[in-house]
N, C-alpha and C positions, 0 to 999 in steps of 0.2 A: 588618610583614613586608617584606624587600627584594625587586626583582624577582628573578627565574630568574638573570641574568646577572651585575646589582648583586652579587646573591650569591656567586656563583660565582668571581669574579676576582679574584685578589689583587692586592696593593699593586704588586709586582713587574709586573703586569703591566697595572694601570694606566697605569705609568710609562712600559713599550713602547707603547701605545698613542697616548701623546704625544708620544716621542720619532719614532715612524713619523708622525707628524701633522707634524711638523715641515718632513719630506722632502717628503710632498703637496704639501701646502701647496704649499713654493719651486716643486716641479715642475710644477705646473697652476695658475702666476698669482697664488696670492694673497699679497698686500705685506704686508697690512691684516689682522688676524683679531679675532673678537669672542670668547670662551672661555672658558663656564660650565663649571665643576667644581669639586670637592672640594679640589684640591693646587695652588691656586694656585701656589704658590712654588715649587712644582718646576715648573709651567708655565710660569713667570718666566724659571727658567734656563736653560729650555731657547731659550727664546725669544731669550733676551740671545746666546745662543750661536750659533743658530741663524741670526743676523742680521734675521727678520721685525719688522715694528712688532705689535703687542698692544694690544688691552683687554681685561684677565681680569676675572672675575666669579667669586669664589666664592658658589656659590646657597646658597638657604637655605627654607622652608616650615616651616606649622603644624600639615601634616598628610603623609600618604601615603597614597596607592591602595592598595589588595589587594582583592583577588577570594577568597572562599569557592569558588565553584563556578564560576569562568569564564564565569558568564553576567551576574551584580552587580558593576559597580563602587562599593567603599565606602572610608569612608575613614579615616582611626587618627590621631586630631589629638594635637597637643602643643605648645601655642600659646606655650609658656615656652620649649621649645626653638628654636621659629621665633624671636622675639625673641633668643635669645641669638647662632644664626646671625646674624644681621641687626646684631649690634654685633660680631660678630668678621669681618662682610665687610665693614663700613667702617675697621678697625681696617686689614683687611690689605692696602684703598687707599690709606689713609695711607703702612703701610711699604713700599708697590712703586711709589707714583706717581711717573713721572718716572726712573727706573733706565732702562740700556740708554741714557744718553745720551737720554732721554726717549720714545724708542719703545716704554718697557711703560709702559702705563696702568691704572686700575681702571675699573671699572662695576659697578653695584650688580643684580643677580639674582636677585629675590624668583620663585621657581621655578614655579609656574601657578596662574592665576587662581582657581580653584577648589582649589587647597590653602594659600590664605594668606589668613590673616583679613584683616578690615577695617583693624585697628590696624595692622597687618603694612605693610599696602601705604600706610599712609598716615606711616607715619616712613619708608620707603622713600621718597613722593615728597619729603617735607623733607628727607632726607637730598640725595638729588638736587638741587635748590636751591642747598641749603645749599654743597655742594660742588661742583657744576656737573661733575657727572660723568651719562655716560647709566644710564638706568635701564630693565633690559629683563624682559619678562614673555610667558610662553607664555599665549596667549588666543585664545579661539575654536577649539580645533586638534583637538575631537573632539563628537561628538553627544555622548557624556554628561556633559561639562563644560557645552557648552550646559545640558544640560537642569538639570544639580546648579545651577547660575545664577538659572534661570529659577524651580525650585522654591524655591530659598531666597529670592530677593530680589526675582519678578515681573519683574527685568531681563534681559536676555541680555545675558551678562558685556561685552559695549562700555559697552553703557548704563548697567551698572552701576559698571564705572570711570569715569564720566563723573562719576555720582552722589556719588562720594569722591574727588571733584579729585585724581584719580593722574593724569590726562592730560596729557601735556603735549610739548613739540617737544624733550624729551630723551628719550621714551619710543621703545624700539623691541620693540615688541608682534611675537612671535615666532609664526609660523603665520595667523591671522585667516583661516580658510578656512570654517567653521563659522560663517556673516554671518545676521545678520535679512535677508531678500529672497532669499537661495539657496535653493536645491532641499533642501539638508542637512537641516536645522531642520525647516524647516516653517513659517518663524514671518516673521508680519509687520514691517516695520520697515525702518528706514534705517543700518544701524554705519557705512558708510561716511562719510557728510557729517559722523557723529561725530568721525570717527579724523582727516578734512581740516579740517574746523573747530578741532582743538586743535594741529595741527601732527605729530597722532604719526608716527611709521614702521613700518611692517608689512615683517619679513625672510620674504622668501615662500624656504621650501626644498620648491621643486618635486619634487624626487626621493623624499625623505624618503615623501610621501604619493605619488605616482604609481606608485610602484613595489605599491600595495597598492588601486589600483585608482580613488584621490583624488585631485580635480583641484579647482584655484580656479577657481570661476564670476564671474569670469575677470581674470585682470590685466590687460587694457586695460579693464575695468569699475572698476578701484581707479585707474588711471592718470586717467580720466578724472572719477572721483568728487574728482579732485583729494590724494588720497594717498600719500604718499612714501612709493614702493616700493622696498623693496631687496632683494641675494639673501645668498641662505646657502646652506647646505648640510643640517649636522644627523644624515647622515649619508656612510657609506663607499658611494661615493668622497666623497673631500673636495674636489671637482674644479670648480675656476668655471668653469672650459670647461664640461664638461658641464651646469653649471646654466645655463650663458646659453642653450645650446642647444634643454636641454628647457623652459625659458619658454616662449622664443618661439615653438617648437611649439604644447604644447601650450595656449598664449594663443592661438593663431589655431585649433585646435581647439575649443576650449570655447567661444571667442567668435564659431566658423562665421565668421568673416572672414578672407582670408588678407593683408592688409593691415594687422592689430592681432594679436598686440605687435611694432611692427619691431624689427628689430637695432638701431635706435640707441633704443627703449626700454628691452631688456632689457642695453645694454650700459653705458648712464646707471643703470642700476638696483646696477649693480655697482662703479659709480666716483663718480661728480656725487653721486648721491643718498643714497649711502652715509657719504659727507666729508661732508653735509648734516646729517645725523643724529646726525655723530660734531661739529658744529658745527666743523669742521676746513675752512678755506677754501682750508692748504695739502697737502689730499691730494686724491686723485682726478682730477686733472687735470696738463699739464705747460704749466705758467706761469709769468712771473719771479716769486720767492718761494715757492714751493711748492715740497714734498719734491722728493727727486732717486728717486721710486722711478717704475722705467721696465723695462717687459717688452718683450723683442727678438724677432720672428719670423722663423723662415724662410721668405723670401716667394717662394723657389723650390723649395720642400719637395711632395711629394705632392698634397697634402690643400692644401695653401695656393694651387697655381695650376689655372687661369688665376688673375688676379689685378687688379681692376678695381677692387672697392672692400674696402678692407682690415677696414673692420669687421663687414663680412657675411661675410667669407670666414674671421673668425675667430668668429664665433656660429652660423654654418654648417657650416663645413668643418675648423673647426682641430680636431688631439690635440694631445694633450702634448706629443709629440716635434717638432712644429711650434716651440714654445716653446724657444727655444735660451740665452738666459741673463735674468737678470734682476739688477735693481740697487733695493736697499732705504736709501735715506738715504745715496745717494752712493755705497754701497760694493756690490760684486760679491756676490751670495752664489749665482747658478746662472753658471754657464760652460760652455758647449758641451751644454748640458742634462745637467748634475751639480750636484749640489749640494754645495757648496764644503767648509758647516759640518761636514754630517750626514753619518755615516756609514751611506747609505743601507742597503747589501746586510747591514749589523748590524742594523741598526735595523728591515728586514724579517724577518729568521730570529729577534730575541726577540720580534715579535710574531705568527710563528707558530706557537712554543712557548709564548707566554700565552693564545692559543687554545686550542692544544690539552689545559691544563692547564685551560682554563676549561670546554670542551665535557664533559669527564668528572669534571666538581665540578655539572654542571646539574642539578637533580631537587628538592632541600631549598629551593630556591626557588619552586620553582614549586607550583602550590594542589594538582596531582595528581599530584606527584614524575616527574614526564614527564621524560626525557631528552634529548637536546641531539638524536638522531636522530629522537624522536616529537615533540619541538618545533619542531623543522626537518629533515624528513625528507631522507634524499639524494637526487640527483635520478634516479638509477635503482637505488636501494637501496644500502644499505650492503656496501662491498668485503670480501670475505675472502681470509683470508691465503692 
């Protein structure tokens, strides 16, 4: 069974959803995207178009979630079909690596730890090897992954990746918030000197879980366990401004010190450590030999002054509209804070009609045919006409 939404959305509207990804993106900073889906290749062109650089991943798994009753999560395996994903996402490396003048790349996306068997993850890490492309996996990213981990293999899913050498310094392990030694679990143990000791990378998207009431305990706790941290997103907004922001909040929240995570933590987290990962020495920084991508501020804009030290005053204080153009491989793609490729004001109106096309298809997905207004109720009831 597909989720509520999975369900609900058509192809068409897929398509808006990436094509409005495109405009974020250039508008709120990011040069660099990492990008698990289904249509790689229409993600490809948009990308090529779009002027961003790229790693796409189309994922793939042995099994799927569903819920009966909304209180069990179980799961509907199909381990022939994970395999067969898993040679048509290195297939579709092959025919997109290096396109765009080299700016789209592949990365291999075996989909979360607890829905892909053993075999699954471990032609995935030879695959990786093999072709020295990253290899990324959602892990640790909810109590009952933990615990489906724990019950099958005695491990909690680090340990147990440790256990079938998937580890390794092309891995970037998506979430890890769900640790042995957190408050989450419950459970004894050290994930982190696992994750530093093999070199992995953990893409922390702070927003994704905070907005649902889930915090990392704590990213100067992973910073200092010696972990290359990185960000994402994972969810709307797709905004690295706002991720650097809510970091380093809430890192000096959870970690009751207002001194950890600084701005030049979470702002290395998004550049240095992210080219680290991507074993890229010419991105992330601006050095002789390395890319020409370079983000322009307004450093007499609102939100931007006073203006004393520019990297706190943009993990602090900056919006979007502070961001005035940006340059991807030399070439212009934001100007005066537009976006050159995309035609944004389209690319927002089909994807408010693939909403709204999706919110009234919602119910045959979901385990109690609930509706897109009893699944997300309005926030002071629903308008009439």
């Amino acid at each position: 069974m597909l989720p509520a939404r999975s369900q609900a959305i058509d192809a068409e509207g897929t398509e808006a959803c990436v094509d409005y990804s495109m405009a974020e993106l250039l508008r709120t900073g990011t040069t660099t995207v990492m990008e698990i889906g289904g249509i790689g290749d229409y993600v490809a062109a948009a990308v090529e178009k779009a002027g961003l650089r790229a790693y796409i991943g189309n994922g793939y798994r042995s099994g799927r979630w569903f819920t009966r009753d909304g209180r069990k999560m179980e799961y509907d395996w199909n381990e022939e079909a994970g395999i067969q994903g898993f040679h048509k996402a290195v297939q579709f490396i092959e025919r997109i690596d290096g396109k765009a003048n080299g700016r789209v790349k592949g990365f291999l996306s075996p989909a979360q730890v607890d829905t892909c068997t053993e075999e699954l993850l471990r032609l995935s890490r030879q695959a990786s090897d093999s072709m020295g492309v990253p290899l990324a996996l959602h892990t640790s990213q909810s109590v009952f992954e933990f615990d489906a981990i724990v019950e099958r293999h005695g491990l909690t899913p680090v340990e147990w990746l440790e256990s079938i050498d998937f580890l390794s310094e092309w891995n970037i392990l998506g979430h890890v918030i769900i640790i042995a030694g957190s408050s989450w679990p419950q459970f004894a143990g050290d994930d982190l000197s696992i994750l530093a000791r093999h070199g992995a990378s953990v893409a922390h998207c702070v927003w994704v879980f905070a907005r649902r009431g889930i915090a990392m305990e704590s990213f100067p706790r992973y910073l200092e366990a010696g972990v290359n941290m990185t960000l994402g997103t994972d969810t709307s907004p797709q905004s690295m401004i706002a991720g650097l922001r809510f970091t380093a909040v809430i890192g000096k929240i959870m970690a009751r010190d207002s001194q950890k995570a600084t701005a030049a933590d979470v702002f290395n987290a998004a550049t240095l450590n992210a080219a680290k990962m991507l074993h890229r020495d010419d991105l992330g920084r601006i050095a002789p030999g390395a890319k020409a991508d370079l983000l322009f501020w307004d450093a007499s804009s609102t939100f931007m002054t006073p203006l004393r030290d520019p990297i706190k005053n943009i993990v602090y204080n900056a919006e979007a509209e502070d961001l005035r153009e940006v340059m991807i491989d030399g070439n212009w793609v934001v100007r005066e804070g537009r976006a050159l490729n995309v035609d944004e004001r389209a690319a927002a109106k089909a994807l408010q009609f693939a909403g709204e096309r999706m919110w009234s298809e919602m119910g045959p997905g979901d385990w109690a045919n609930r509706s897109a207004d009893e699944l997300s109720p309005q926030t002071f009831g629903a308008f009439e006409g």
